[in-house]
VEXDREN-2710 file (C-alpha; in Angstrom, 1 decimal):
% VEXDREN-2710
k/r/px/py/pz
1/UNK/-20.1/32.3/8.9
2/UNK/-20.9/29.0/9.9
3/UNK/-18.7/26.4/12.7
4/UNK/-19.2/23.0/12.6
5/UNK/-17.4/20.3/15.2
6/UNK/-18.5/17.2/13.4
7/UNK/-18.0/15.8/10.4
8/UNK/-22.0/14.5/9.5
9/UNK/-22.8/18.7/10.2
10/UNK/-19.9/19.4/8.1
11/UNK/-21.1/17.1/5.2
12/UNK/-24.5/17.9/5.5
13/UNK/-23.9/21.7/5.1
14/UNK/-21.4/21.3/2.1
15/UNK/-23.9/18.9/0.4
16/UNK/-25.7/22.0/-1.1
17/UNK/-22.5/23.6/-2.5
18/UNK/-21.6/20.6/-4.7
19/UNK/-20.8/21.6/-8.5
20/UNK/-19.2/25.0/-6.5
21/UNK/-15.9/26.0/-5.8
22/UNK/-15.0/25.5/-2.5
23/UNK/-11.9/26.3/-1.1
24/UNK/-10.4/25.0/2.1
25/UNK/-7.3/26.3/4.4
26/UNK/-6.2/23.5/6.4
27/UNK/-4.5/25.1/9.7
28/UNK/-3.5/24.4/13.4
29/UNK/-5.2/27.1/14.8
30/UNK/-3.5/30.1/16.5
31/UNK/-4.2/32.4/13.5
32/UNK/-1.9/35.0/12.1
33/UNK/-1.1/36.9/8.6
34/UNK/0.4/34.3/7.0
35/UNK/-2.8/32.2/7.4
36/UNK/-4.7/35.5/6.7
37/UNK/-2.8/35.7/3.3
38/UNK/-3.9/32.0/2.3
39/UNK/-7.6/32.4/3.4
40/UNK/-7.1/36.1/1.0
41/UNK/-6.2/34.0/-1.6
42/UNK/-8.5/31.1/-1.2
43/UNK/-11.7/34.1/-1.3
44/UNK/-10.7/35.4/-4.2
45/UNK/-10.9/31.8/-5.9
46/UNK/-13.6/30.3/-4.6
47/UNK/-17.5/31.0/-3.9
48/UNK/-17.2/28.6/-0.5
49/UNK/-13.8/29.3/1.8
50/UNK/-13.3/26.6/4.6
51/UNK/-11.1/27.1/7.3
52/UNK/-10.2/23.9/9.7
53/UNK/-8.3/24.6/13.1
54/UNK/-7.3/21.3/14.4
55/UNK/-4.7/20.6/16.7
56/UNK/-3.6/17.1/15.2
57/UNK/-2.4/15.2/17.6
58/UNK/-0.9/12.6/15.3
59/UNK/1.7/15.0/13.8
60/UNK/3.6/15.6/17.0
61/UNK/5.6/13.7/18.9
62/UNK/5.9/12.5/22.6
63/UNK/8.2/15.0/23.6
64/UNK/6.6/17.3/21.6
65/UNK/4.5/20.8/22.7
66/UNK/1.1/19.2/21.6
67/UNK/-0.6/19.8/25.2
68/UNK/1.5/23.7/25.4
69/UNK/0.4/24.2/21.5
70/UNK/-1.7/27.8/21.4
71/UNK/-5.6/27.2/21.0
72/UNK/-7.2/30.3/20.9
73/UNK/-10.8/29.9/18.5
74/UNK/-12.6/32.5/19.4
75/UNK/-9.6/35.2/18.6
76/UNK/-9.4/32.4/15.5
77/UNK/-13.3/33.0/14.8
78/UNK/-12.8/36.9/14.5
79/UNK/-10.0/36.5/12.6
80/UNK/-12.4/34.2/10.0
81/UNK/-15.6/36.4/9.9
82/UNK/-13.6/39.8/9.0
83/UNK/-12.0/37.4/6.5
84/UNK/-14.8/36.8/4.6
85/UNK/-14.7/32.7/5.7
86/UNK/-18.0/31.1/5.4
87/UNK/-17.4/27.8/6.8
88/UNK/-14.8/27.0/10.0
89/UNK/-14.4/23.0/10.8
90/UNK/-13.2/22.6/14.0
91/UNK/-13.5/18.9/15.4
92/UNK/-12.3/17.0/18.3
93/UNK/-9.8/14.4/17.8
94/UNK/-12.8/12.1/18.8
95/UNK/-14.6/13.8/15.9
96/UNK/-11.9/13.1/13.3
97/UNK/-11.8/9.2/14.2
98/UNK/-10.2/8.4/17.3
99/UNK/-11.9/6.4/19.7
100/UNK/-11.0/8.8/22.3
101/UNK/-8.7/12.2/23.2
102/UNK/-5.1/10.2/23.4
103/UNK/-2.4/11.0/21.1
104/UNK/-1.5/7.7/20.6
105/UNK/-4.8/6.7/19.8
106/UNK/-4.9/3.9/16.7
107/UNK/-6.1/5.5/13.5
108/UNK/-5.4/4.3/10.0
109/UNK/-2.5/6.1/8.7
110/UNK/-1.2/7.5/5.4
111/UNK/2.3/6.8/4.6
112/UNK/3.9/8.9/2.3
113/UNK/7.2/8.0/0.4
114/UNK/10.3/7.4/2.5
115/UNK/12.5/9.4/0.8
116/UNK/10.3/12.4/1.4
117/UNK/10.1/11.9/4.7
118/UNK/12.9/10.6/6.1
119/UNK/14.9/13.9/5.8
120/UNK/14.9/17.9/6.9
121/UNK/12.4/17.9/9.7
122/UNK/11.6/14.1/9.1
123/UNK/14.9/13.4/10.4
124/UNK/13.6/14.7/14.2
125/UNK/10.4/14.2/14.1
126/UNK/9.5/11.0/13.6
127/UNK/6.4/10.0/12.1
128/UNK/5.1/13.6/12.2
129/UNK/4.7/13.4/8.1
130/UNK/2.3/9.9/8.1
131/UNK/0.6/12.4/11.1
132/UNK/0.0/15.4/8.4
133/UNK/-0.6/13.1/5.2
134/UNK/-3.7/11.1/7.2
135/UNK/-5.4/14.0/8.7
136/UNK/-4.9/16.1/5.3
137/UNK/-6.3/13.0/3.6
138/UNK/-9.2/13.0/5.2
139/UNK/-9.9/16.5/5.5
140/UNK/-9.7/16.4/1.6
141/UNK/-12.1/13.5/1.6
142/UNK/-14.7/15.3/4.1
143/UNK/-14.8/18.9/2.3
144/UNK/-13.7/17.4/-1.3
145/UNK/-12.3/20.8/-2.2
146/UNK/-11.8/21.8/-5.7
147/UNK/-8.4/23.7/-4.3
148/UNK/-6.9/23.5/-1.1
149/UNK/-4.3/26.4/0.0
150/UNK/-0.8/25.5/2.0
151/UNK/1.7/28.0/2.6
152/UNK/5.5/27.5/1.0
153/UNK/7.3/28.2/4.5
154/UNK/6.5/24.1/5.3
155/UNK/8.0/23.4/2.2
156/UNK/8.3/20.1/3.0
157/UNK/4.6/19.3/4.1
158/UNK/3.7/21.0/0.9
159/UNK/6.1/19.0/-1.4
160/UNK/4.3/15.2/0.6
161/UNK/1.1/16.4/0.0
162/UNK/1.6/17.8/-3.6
163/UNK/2.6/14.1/-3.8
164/UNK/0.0/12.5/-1.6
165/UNK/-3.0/13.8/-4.1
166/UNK/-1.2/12.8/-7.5
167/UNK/-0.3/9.3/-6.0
168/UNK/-3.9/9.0/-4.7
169/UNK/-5.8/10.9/-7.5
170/UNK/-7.4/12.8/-5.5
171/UNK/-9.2/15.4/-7.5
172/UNK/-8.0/18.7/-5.7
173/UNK/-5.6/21.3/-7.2
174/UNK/-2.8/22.3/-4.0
175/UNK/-2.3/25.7/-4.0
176/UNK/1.0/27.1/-2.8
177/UNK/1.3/30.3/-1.2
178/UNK/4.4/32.6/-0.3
179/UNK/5.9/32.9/2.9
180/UNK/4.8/35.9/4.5
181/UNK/7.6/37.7/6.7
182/UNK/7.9/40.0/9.7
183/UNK/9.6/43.5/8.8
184/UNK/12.6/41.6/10.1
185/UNK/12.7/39.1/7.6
186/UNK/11.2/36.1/10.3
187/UNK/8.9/33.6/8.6
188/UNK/5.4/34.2/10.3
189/UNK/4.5/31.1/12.3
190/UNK/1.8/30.2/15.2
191/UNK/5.3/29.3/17.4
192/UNK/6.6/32.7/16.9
193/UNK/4.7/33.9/20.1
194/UNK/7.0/31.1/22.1
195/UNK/9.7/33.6/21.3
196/UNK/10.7/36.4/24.0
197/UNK/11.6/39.9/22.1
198/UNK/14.7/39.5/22.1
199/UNK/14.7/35.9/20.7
200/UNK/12.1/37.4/18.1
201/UNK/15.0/39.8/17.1
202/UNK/17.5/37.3/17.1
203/UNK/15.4/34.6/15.4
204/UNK/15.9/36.5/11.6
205/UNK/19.3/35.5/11.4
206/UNK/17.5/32.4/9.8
207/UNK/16.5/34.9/7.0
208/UNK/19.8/36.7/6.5
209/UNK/21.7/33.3/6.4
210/UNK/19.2/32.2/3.6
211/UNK/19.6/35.6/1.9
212/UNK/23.5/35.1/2.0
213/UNK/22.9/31.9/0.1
214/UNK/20.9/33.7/-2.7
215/UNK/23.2/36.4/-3.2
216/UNK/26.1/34.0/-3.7
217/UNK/23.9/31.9/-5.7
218/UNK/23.2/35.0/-7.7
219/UNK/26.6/35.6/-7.9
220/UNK/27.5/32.0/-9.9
221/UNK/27.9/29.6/-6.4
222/UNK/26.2/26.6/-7.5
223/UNK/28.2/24.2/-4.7
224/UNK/25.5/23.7/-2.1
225/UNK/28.8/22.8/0.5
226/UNK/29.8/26.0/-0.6
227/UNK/26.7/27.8/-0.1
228/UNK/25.9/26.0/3.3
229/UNK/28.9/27.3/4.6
230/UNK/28.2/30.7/4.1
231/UNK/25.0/30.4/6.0
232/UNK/26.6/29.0/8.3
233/UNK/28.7/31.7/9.3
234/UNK/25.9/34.0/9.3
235/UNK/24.0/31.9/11.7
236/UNK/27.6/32.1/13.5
237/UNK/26.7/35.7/14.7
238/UNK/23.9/34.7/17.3
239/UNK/25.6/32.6/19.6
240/UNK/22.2/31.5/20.8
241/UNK/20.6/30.0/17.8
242/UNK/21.4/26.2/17.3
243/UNK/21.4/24.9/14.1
244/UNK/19.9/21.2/13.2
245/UNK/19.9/21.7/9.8
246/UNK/20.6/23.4/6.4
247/UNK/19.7/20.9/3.4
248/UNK/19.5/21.3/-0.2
249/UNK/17.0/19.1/-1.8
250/UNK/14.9/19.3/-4.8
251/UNK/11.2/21.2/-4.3
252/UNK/9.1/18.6/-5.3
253/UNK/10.8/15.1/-5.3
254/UNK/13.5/16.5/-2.1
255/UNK/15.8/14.1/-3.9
256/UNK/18.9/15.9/-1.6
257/UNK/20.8/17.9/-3.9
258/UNK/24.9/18.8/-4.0
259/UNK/25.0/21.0/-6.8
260/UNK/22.0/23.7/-8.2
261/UNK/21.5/22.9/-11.7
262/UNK/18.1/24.8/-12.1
263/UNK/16.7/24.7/-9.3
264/UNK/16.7/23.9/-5.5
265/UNK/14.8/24.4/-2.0
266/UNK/17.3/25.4/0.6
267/UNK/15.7/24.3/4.1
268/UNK/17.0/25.6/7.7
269/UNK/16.3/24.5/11.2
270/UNK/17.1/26.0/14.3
271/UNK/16.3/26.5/17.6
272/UNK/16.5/29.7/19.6
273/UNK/16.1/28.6/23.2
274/UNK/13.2/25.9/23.4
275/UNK/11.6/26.9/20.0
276/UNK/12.0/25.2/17.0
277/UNK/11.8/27.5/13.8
278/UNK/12.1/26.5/10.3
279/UNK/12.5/28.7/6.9
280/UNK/13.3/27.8/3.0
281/UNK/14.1/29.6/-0.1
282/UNK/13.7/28.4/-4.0
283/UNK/16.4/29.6/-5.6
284/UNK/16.2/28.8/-9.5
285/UNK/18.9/29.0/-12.4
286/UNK/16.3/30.0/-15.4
287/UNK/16.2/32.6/-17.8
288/UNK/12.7/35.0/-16.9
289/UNK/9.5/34.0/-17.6
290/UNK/6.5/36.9/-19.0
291/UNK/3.8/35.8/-17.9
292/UNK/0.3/38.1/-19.5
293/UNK/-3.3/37.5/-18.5
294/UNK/-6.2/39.6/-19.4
295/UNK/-10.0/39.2/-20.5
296/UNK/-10.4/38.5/-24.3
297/UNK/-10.0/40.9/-26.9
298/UNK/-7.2/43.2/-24.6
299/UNK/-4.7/42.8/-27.2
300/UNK/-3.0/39.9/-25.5
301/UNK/-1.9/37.9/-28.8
302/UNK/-0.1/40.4/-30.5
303/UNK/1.6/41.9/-27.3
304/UNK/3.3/38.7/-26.2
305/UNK/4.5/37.7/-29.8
306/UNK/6.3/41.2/-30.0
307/UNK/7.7/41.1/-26.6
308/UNK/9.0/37.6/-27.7
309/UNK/10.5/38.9/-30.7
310/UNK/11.8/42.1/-28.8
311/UNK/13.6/40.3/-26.0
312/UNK/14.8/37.2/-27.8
313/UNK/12.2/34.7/-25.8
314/UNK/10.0/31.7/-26.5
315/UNK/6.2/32.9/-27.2
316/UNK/4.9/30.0/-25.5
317/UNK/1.5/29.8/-28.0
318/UNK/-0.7/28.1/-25.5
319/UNK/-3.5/28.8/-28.0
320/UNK/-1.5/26.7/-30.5
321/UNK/-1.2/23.9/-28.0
322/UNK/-4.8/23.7/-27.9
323/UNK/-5.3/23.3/-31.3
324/UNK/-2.6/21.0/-32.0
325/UNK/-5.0/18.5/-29.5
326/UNK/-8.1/19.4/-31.8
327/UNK/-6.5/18.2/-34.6
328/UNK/-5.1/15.2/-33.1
329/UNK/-8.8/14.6/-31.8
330/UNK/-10.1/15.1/-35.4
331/UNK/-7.5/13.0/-37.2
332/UNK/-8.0/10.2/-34.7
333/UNK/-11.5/10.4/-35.6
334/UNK/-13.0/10.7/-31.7
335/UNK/-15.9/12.9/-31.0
336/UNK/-15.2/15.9/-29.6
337/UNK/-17.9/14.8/-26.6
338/UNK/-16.1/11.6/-26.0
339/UNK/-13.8/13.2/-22.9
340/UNK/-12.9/9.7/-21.7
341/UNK/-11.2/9.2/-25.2
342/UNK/-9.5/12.2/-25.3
343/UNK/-8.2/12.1/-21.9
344/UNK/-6.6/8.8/-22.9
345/UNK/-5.0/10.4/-25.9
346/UNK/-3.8/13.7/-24.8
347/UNK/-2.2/12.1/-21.8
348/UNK/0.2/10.5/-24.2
349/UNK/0.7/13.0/-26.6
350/UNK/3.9/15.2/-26.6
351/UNK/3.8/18.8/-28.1
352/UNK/7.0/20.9/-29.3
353/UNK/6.9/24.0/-30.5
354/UNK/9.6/25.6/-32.4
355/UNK/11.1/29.6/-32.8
356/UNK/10.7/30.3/-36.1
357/UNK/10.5/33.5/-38.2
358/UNK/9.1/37.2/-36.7
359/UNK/8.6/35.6/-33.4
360/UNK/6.0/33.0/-35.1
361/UNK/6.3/29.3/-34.0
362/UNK/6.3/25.9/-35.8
363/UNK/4.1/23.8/-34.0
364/UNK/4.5/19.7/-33.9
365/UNK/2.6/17.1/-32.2
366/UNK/3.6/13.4/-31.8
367/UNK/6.4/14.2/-34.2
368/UNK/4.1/15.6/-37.1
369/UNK/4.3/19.3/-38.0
370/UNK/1.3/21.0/-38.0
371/UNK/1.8/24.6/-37.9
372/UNK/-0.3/25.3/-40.7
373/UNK/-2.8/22.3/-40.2
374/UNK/-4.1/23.6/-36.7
375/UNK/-6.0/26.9/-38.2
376/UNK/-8.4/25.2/-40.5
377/UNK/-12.0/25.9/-39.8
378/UNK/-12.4/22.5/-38.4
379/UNK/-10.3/23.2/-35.7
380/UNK/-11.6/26.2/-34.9
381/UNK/-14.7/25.2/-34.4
382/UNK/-14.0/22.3/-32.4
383/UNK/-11.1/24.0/-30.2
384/UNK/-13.7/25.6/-27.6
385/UNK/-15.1/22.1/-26.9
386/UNK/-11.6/20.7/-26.7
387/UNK/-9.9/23.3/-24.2
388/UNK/-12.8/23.5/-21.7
389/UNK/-12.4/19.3/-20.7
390/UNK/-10.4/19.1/-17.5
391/UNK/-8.3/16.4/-18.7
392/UNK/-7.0/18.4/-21.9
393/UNK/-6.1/21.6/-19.5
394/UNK/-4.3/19.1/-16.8
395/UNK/-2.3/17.4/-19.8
396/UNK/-1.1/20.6/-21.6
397/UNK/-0.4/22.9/-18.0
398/UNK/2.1/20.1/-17.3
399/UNK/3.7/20.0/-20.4
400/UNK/3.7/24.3/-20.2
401/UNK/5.3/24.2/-16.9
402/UNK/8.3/21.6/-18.2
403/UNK/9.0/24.6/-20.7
404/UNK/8.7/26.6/-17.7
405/UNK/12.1/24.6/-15.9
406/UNK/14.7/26.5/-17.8
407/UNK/12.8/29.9/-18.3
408/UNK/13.0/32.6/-21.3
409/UNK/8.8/32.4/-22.4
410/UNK/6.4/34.6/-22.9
411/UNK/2.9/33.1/-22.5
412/UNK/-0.5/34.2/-22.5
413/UNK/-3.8/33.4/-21.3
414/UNK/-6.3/33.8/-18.5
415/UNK/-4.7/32.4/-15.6
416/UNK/-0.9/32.2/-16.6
417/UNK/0.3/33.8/-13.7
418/UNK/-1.9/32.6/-11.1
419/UNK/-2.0/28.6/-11.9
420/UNK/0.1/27.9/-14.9
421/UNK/3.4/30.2/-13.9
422/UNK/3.0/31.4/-10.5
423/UNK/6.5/31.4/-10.1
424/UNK/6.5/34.3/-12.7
425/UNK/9.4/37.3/-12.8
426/UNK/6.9/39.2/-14.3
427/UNK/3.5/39.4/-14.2
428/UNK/0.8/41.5/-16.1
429/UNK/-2.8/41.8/-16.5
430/UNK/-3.5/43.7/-19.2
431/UNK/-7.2/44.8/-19.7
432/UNK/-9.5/47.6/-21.6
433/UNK/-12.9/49.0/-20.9
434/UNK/-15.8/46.5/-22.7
435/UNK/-16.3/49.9/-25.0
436/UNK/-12.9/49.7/-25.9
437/UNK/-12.6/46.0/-26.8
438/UNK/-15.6/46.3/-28.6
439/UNK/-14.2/49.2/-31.0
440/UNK/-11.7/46.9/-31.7
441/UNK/-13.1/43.6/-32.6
442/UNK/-15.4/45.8/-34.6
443/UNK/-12.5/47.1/-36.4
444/UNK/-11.2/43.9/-37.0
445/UNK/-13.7/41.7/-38.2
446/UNK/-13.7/45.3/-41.0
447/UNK/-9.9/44.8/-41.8
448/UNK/-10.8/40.8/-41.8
449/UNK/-14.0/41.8/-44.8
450/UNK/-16.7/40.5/-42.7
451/UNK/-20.2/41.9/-42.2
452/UNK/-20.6/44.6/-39.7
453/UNK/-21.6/44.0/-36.6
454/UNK/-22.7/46.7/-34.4
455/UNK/-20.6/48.4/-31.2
456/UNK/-23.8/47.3/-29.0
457/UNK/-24.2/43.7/-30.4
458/UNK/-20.4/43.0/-30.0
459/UNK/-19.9/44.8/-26.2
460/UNK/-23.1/42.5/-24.8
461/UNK/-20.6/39.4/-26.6
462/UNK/-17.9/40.6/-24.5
463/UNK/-19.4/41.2/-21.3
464/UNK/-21.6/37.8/-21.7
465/UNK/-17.7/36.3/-22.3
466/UNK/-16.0/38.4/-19.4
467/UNK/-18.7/36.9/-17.1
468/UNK/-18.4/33.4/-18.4
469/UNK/-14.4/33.3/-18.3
470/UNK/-14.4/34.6/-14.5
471/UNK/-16.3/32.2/-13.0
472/UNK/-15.9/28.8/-14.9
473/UNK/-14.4/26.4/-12.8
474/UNK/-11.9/25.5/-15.2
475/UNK/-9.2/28.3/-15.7
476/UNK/-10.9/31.2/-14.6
477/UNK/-9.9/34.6/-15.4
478/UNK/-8.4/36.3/-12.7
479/UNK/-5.8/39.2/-12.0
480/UNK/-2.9/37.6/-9.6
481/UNK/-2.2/39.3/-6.7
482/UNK/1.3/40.3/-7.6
483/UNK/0.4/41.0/-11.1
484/UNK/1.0/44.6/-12.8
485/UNK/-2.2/46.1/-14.3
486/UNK/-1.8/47.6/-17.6
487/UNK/-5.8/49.5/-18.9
488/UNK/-4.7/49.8/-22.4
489/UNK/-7.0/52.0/-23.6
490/UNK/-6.2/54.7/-25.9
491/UNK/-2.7/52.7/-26.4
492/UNK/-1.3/51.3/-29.1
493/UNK/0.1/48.2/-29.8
494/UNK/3.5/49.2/-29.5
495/UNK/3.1/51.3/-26.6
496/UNK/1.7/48.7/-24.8
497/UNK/4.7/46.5/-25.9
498/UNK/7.5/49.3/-24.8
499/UNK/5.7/49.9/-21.6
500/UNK/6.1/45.7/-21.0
501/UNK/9.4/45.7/-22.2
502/UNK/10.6/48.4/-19.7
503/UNK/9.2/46.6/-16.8
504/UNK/10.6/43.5/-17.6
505/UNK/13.7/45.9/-18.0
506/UNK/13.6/46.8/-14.5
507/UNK/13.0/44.5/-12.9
508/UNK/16.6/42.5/-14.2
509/UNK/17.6/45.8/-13.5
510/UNK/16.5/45.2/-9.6
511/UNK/17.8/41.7/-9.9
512/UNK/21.1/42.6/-11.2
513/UNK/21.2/45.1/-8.0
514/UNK/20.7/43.0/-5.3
515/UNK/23.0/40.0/-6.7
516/UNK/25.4/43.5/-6.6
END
């Protein structure tokens, strides 16, 4: 593991991994499991991880605890190396383009939109969000990251910088993590350790009052005033904590919201004593999503149509979406090579896809129907080349994760749950031995009438694809954390189908229990 303080040893280091992916952590220092849990994620992502710990100065204000704020790198440093980090940035304020130490020193700033920051903890701390957009900025500009990993318990910070790199362009993907909790229910954070025990105790009434929102929500409550007031009472029972907030907004836009349609952040603040402690929940109005991942050749196809057709949900045919952009490509008569072109046209094309018959779907794009039209040869053999150019895959996840708003699809691919739905109810990665998948394929180009190919010609096919798959930068194949495993083989179709089926049965089963 590496530490740099400067940003020319920094850049010169990370000049070598260019064309890798490099994965940063931005934090404050003070490391605990919650950081551990993002740095987790980022390794299993990336071939580079990047930890920064930097105090920012510019994020706090005067009467802030900059100066008391907990600085501990070498504990920090441990931490890293038994993480598996192989770069930590840690600069001086000098270093990161102040003339000198002073908070108030003058720095360009980033101002992100008002709206976004004039509210929840924007509303206190003033100009802590133009602090956070212009180091983030840079930091993004120094490392150039091809993901960068925040954790959802700042929802706010996370929702301005989602923003800040669209409204920018700048060419990272923001990861969001989940909040990781104490056994308590109290959202890990560096100011925890401000807390004395008892206030540590006390401090997960923040969690219950959230959890008394979500089970009237699940109940049917959709009146945030409603909803508000329960929490407050909860928050009622420690006479010691004192509210500054509960706020309903919107999770990305934190337009401030008075009724849950679909879906909704619900922020708290509060203070126990001299510490300041935030939490948040997403609570969503949706039917389930399916979300199935897995390495080609696992069956993945046919198991998500018949768990479509089996629980009355959308098989969203991500494969289909694909190929309706091939033969958009084709009929516009733009080489397949010209990605400039082709980003210009998918990013104005609209896809719909249709239920129809035995779970199959009718497939239209730019009003035209094209069900049948999208599995001619040409678009096979153009559909590769189409679905591996960045601006295709950025164009069609968006229009996946619209569907994704209301709920009730099944969809299928190799990183569905990890970047497409992440937000998932259920999850699976299903897989098979290479051995396994090759019997197969073997069996079906048989039933298909095509020449034989032998078990050992199609398993090196397989395992030269696996390996190709897993580490393209583009949509890599990967298990996600929370995702169930399913080794199919020696299973059937259908028994992989019933065994799906009956996990997505319990876990509405589990739902239906704690809204009970």
């Amino acid at each position: 593991m590496r530490l740099f303080t400067t940003t020319a040893g920094i850049h010169c280091y990370l000049e070598k991994y260019r064309g890798k992916k490099v994965g940063l952590v931005p934090t404050m220092g003070a490391l605990h499991p919650g950081h551990l849990s993002l740095i987790q994620q980022a390794r299993r992502e990336n071939d580079l991880v990047v930890v920064s710990i930097y105090v920012n100065p510019l994020q706090f204000g005067p009467t802030e605890d900059f100066q008391q704020y907990p600085r501990q790198l070498e504990q920090d440093q441990q931490q890293c190396q038994q993480a598996g980090v192989d770069v930590i940035f840690a600069p001086t304020v000098a270093a990161m383009g102040a003339e000198n130490s002073s908070i108030s020193a003058a720095v360009t700033q980033v101002v992100p939109p008002t709206l976004m920051i004039s509210g929840l903890c924007g509303r206190s701390r003033i100009g802590h969000f133009q602090g956070v957009a212009t180091i983030v900025t840079k930091l993004l500009n120094l490392i150039q990251p091809q993901r960068a990993y925040f954790g959802q318990k700042d929802a706010q910070q996370l929702a301005v910088i989602q923003r800040l790199v669209t409204d920018l362009n700048i060419p990272v993907e923001i990861v969001s993590c989940p909040i990781v909790r104490e056994p308590s229910g109290l959202a890990l954070s560096s100011r925890n350790q401000y807390l004395t025990d008892t206030q540590r105790e006390q401090a997960a009434v923040l969690y219950r009052a959230l959890q008394q929102a979500e089970k009237l929500f699940q109940a049917g409550e959709r009146s945030c005033s409603r909803l508000s007031a329960a929490m407050k009472t909860e928050l009622a029972s420690i006479k010691s904590a004192e509210l500054e907030y509960i706020e309903w907004v919107h999770p990305t836009t934190l337009v401030p919201l008075d009724t849950v349609e679909t879906i909704a952040l619900v922020a708290i603040a509060a203070r126990l004593g001299s510490t300041r402690l935030i939490d948040n929940m997403l609570l969503r109005n949706r039917q389930p999503i399916v979300a199935i991942d897995g390495p080609a050749g696992a069956g993945k196809s046919t198991v998500t149509r018949q768990i479509a057709q089996a629980l009355g949900l959308l098989y969203l045919d991500t494969g289909a979406m694909y190929r309706a952009v091939t033969w958009l490509v084709l009929q516009s008569g733009i080489p397949v090579d010209d990605e400039p072109a082709i980003a210009e046209l998918v990013s104005q094309c609209q896809i719909r896809l249709e239920p129809h018959q035995n779970s199959q779907v009718q497939v239209w794009i730019n009003q035209q129907e094209v069900t049948q039209a999208i599995r001619s040869l040409e678009v096979t053999s153009q559909v590769s080349a189409i679905a591996a150019q960045s601006a295709v895959r950025q164009a069609l996840v968006k229009q996946q994760q619209q569907w994704g708003e209301t709920g009730g699809v099944v969809a299928e691919g190799r990183d569905i749950g990890t970047h497409v739905f992440p937000d998932a109810e259920l999850k699976i990665f299903l897989t098979a031995s290479v051995e396994e998948r090759s019997r197969r394929r073997q069996q079906d180009l048989k039933n298909q009438g095509q020449p034989e190919v032998s078990l050992e010609q199609l398993k090196q096919t397989i395992q030269e694809r696996d390996a190709k798959d897993s580490n393209r930068s583009l949509a890599p194949l990967q298990k996600a954390a929370d995702a169930i495993e399913i080794q199919t083989d020696g299973m059937s179709i259908e028994e992989v189908t019933q065994q799906i089926i009956s996990l997505y049965d319990q876990k509405l089963s589990a739902a239906t229990l704690k809204e009970g």
